[in-house]
C-alpha positions as CSV (number, residue, x, y, z in Angstrom):
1,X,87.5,49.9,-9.1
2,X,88.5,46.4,-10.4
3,X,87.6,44.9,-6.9
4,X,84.3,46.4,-6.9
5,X,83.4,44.7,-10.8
6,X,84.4,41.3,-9.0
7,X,82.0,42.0,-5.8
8,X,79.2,42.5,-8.3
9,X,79.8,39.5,-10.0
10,X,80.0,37.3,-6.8
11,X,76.7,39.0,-5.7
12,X,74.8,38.3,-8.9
13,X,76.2,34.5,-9.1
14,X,74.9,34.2,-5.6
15,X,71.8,35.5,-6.4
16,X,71.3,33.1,-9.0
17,X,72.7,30.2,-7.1
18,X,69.5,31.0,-4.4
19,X,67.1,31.5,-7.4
20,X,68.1,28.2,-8.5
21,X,68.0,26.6,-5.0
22,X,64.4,27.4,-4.9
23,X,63.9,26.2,-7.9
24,X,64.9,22.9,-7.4
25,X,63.1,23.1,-4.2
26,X,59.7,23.8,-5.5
27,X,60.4,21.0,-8.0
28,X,61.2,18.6,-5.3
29,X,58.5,19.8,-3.2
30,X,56.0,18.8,-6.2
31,X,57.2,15.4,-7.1
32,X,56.6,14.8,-3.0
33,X,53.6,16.1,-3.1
34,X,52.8,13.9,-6.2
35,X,54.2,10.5,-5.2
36,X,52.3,11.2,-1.8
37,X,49.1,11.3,-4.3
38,X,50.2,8.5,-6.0
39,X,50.3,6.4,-2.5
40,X,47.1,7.7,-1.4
41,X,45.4,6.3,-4.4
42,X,47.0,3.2,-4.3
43,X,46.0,2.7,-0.8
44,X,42.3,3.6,-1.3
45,X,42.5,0.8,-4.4
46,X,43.6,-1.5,-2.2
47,X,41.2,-0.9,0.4
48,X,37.9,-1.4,-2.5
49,X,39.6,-4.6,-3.4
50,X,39.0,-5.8,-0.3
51,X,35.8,-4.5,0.2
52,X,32.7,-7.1,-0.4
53,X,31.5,-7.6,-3.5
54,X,27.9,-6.4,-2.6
55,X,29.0,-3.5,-1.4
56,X,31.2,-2.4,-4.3
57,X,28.2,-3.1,-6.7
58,X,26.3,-1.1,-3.6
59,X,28.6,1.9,-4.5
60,X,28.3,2.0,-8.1
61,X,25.0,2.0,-8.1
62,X,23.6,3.8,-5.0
63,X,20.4,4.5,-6.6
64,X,19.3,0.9,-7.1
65,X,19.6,0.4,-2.8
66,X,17.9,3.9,-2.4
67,X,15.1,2.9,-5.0
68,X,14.4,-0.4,-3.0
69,X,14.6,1.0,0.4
70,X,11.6,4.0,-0.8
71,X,9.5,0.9,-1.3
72,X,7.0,1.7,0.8
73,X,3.3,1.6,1.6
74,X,2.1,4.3,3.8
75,X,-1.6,4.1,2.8
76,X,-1.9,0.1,3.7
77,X,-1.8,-0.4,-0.2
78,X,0.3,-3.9,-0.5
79,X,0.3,-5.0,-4.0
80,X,-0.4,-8.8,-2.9
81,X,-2.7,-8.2,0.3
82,X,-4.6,-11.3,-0.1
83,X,-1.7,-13.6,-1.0
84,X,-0.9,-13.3,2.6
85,X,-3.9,-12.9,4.3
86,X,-5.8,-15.5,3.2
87,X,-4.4,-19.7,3.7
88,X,-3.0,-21.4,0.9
89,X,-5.7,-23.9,1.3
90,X,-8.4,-21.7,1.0
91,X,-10.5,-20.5,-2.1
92,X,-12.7,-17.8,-0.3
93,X,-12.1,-15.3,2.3
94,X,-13.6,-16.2,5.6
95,X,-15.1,-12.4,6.0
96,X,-17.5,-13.6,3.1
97,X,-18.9,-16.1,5.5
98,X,-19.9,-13.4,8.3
99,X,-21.6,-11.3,5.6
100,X,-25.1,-11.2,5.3
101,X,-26.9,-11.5,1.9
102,X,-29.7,-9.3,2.8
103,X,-27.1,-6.5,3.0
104,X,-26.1,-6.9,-0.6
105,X,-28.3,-8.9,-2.6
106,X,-30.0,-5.8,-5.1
107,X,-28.7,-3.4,-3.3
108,X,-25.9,-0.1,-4.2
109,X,-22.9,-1.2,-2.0
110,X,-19.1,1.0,-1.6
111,X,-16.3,-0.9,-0.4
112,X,-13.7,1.7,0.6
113,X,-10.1,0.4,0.4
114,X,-10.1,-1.9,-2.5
115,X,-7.0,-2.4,-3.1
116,X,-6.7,-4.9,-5.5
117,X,-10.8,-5.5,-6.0
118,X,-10.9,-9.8,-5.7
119,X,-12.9,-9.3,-2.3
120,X,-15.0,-6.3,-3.8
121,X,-15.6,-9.1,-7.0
122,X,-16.2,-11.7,-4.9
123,X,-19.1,-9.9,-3.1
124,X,-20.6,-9.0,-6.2
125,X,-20.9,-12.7,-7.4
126,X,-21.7,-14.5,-4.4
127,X,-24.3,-11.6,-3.4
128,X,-25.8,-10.5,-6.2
129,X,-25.1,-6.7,-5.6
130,X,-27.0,-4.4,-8.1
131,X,-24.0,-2.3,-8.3
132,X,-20.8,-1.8,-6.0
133,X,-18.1,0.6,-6.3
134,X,-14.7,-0.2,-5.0
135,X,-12.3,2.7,-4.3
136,X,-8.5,3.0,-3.4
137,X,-6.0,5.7,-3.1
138,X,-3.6,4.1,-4.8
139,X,-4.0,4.1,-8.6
140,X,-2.0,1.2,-9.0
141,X,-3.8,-0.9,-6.7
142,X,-7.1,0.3,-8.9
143,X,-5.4,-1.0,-12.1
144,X,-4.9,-4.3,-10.1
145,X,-8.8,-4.4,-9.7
146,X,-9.7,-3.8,-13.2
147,X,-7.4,-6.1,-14.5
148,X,-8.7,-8.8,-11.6
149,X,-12.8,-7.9,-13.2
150,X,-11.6,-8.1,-16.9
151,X,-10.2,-11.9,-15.7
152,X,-13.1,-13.0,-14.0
153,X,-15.4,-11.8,-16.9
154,X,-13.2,-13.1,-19.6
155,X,-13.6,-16.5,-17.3
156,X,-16.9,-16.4,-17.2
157,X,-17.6,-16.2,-21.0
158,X,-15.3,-19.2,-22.2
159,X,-17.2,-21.5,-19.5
160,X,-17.4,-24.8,-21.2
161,X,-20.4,-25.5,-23.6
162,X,-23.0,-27.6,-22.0
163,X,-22.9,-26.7,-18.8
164,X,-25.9,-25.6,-16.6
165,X,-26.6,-21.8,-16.3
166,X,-28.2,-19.6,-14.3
167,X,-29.2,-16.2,-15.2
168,X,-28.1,-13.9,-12.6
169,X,-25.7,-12.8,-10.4
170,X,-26.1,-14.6,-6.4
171,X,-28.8,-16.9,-8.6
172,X,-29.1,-20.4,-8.5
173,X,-30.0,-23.3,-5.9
174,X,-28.3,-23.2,-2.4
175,X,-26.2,-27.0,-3.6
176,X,-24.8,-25.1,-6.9
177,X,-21.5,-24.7,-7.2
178,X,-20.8,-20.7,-7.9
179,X,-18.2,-19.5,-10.1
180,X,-15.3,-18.3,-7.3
181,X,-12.0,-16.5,-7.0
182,X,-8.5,-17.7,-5.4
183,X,-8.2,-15.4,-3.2
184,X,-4.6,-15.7,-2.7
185,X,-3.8,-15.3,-5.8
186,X,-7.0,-13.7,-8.0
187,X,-7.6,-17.1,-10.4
188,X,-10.8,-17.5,-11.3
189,X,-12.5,-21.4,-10.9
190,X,-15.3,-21.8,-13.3
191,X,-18.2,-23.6,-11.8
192,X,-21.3,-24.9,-12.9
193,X,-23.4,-21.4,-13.2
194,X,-22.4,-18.2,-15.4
195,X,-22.8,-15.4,-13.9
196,X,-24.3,-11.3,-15.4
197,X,-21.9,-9.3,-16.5
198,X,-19.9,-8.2,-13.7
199,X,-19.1,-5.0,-15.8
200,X,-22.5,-3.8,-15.1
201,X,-22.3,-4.2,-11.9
202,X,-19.1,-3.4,-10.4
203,X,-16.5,-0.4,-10.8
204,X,-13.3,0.8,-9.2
205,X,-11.9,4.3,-9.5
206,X,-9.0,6.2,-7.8
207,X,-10.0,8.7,-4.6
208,X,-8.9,9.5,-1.4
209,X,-11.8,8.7,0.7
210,X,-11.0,11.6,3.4
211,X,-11.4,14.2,0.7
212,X,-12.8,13.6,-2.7
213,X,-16.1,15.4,-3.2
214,X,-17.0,12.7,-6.0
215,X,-19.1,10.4,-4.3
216,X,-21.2,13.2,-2.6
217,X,-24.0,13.2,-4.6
218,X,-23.8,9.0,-4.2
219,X,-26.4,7.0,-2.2
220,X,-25.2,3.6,-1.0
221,X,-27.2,0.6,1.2
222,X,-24.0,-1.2,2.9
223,X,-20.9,0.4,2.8
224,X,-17.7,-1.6,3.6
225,X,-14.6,-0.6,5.5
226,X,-12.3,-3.9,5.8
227,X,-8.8,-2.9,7.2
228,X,-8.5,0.4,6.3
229,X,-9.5,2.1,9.8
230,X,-6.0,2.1,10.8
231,X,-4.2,3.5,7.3
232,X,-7.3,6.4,7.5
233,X,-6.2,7.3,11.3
234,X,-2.4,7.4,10.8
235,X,-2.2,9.6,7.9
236,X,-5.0,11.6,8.8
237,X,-5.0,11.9,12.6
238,X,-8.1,11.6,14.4
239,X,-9.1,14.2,12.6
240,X,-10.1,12.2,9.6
241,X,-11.0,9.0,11.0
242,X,-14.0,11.3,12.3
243,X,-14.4,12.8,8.2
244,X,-14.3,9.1,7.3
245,X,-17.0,8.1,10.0
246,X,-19.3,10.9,9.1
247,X,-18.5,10.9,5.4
248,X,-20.3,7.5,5.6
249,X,-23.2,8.5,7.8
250,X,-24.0,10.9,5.1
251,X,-23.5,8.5,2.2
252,X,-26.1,5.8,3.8
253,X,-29.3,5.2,2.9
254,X,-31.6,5.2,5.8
255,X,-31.1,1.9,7.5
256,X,-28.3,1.0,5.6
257,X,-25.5,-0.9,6.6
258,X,-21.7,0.2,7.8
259,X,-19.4,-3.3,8.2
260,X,-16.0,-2.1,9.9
261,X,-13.0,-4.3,10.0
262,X,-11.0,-2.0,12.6
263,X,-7.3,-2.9,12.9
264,X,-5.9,-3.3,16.6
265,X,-3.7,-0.9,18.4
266,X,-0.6,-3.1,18.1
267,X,-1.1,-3.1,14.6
268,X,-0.5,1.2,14.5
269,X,2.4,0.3,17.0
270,X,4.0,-1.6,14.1
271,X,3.5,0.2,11.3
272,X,4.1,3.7,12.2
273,X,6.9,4.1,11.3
274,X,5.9,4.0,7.3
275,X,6.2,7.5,6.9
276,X,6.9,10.9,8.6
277,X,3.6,11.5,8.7
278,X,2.2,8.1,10.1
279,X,5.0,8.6,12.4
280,X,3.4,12.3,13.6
281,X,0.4,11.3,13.6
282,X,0.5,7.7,15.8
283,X,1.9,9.7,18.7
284,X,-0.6,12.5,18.6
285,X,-3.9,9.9,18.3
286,X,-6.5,10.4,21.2
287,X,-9.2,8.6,20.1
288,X,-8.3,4.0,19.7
289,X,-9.7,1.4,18.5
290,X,-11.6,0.7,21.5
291,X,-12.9,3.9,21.3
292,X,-14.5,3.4,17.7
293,X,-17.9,1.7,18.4
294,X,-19.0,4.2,20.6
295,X,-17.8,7.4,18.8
296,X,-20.1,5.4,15.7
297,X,-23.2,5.2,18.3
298,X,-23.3,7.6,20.5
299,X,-21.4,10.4,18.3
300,X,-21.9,9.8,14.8
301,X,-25.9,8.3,14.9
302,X,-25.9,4.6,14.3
303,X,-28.5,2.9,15.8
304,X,-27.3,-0.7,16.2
305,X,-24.0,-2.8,16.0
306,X,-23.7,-6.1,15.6
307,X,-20.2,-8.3,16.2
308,X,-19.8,-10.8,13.6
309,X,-16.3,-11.6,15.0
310,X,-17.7,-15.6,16.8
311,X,-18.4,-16.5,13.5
312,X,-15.0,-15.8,11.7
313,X,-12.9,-18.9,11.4
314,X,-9.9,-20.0,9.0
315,X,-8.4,-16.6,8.9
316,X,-4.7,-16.2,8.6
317,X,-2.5,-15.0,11.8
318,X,-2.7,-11.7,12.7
319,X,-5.6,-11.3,10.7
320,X,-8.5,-12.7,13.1
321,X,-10.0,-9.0,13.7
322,X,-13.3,-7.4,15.3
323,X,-16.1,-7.2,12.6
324,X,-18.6,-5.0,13.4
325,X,-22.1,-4.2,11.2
326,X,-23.8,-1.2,12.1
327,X,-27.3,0.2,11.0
328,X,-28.1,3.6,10.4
């Protein structure tokens, strides 16, 4: 009887002495696991110290990188188009030179593709337009324009007192000098002749070309497209470079006037990849540039084209594009 007491007492003691063996291996098990931590994090530390500085600040703010890489333009709408188009040297854009005056002077003119209004401005002044309308898709770029006309007003009504006027817009003997925009950077020089208030004559408002229903009702005598051609055909296909073709037919007066700055294929080869769209688009396009002149004539219903491009000097590289004028 007393022997069994002293078995039960040597099985309980052993019982705890396991209980307590796993105890201390948990516990040990733990701080391993913990100290194991500890080195992990020290070695990660370690590894951002020596990490560039650029891309530690890279890391902490990953939205600042993201933000600037989304800058993008997919519709052509650069926020400083003519600072690099147009020479440092030069005051006017070359296209002006090509342009007839007989296509603007008095008449209702739509430049489509504003962007940021100093070549729609410039038309105006040097023309005499009786009204022109510049449009864009991008409503920044439309701000940009207003801002440019509120400038070149504001110019023109703190010319210096004394000097000789005229009293129209495109007025004035062929040796006056003619109140002008720097192109490259939308500064206005004040010549010797003040100008009407461009106000009443040109506008710029906010619509996508390809599918606003605004202008429907509009009738217009010369319609310009300057570089826009290719922005049209790779977010719309081919698809809507015929909308934006016959949009324009419809929008014309009877012998009124379409002037097309087309860009080149090589220029879609380079900029398709803006977008996933202009990236879908460029590799299902049928109809090139090449093409465009005779979808216009023999497709669309223009009568005549004319190529203005022998007469175009002084324009920047990769800028000295086909201008064509055709007649309804």
């Amino acid at each position: 009887m007393g022997q069994d007491k002293d078995d039960l007492k040597k099985k309980k003691r052993k019982k705890r002495s396991r209980s307590n063996e796993k105890s201390v291996e948990l516990v040990v098990a733990n701080e391993a696991k913990q100290l194991q931590q500890q080195e992990q994090e020290k070695v990660i530390a370690n590894e951002d110290n020596q990490k560039p500085k650029q891309q530690q600040q890279a890391n902490q703010n990953p939205n600042k990188k993201k933000k600037k890489n989304q800058e993008s333009f997919p519709f052509g709408n650069y926020k400083n188009y003519y600072g690099y188009r147009i020479s440092n040297d030069m005051d006017e854009d070359p296209r002006l030179k090509v342009l007839k005056k007989e296509w603007f002077q008095g008449k209702d003119c739509l430049d489509i593709g504003c962007n940021s209004g100093v070549m729609t401005i410039h038309i105006a002044n040097k023309f005499g337009c009786r009204s022109i309308l510049g449009v864009d898709i991008d409503s920044s770029r439309v701000g940009d324009a207003q801002w440019h006309l509120r400038n070149f007003v504001r110019k023109q009504n703190h010319a210096k007192p004394g000097e000789k006027k005229s009293s129209s817009v495109g007025g004035g003997a062929a040796g006056s000098q003619e109140q002008s925009i720097s192109l490259s950077n939308g500064e206005i020089k004040t010549g010797n002749r003040e100008t009407k208030d461009l106000f009443q004559i040109v506008s710029f408002q906010k619509e996508n070309f390809v599918h606003t229903r605004n202008l429907d009702e509009n009738r217009y005598d010369t319609i310009l497209c300057l570089s826009v051609t290719k922005w049209i055909h790779l977010n719309w296909g081919d698809d809507g470079l015929i909308t934006l073709f016959s949009k324009i037919w419809r929008l014309l007066n009877p012998g009124g006037i379409f002037v097309m700055e087309p860009q080149p294929w090589k220029s879609y080869e380079k900029n398709r990849r803006v977008s996933e769209t202009t990236a879908m688009h460029h590799r299902t396009i049928v109809l090139r540039p090449e093409h465009f002149q005779e979808i216009l004539l023999d497709k669309i219903g223009f009568r005549t084209v004319e190529d203005l491009t022998s007469s175009l000097s002084g324009v920047s590289k990769g800028f000295d594009r086909q201008i064509l004028a055709f007649q309804k």
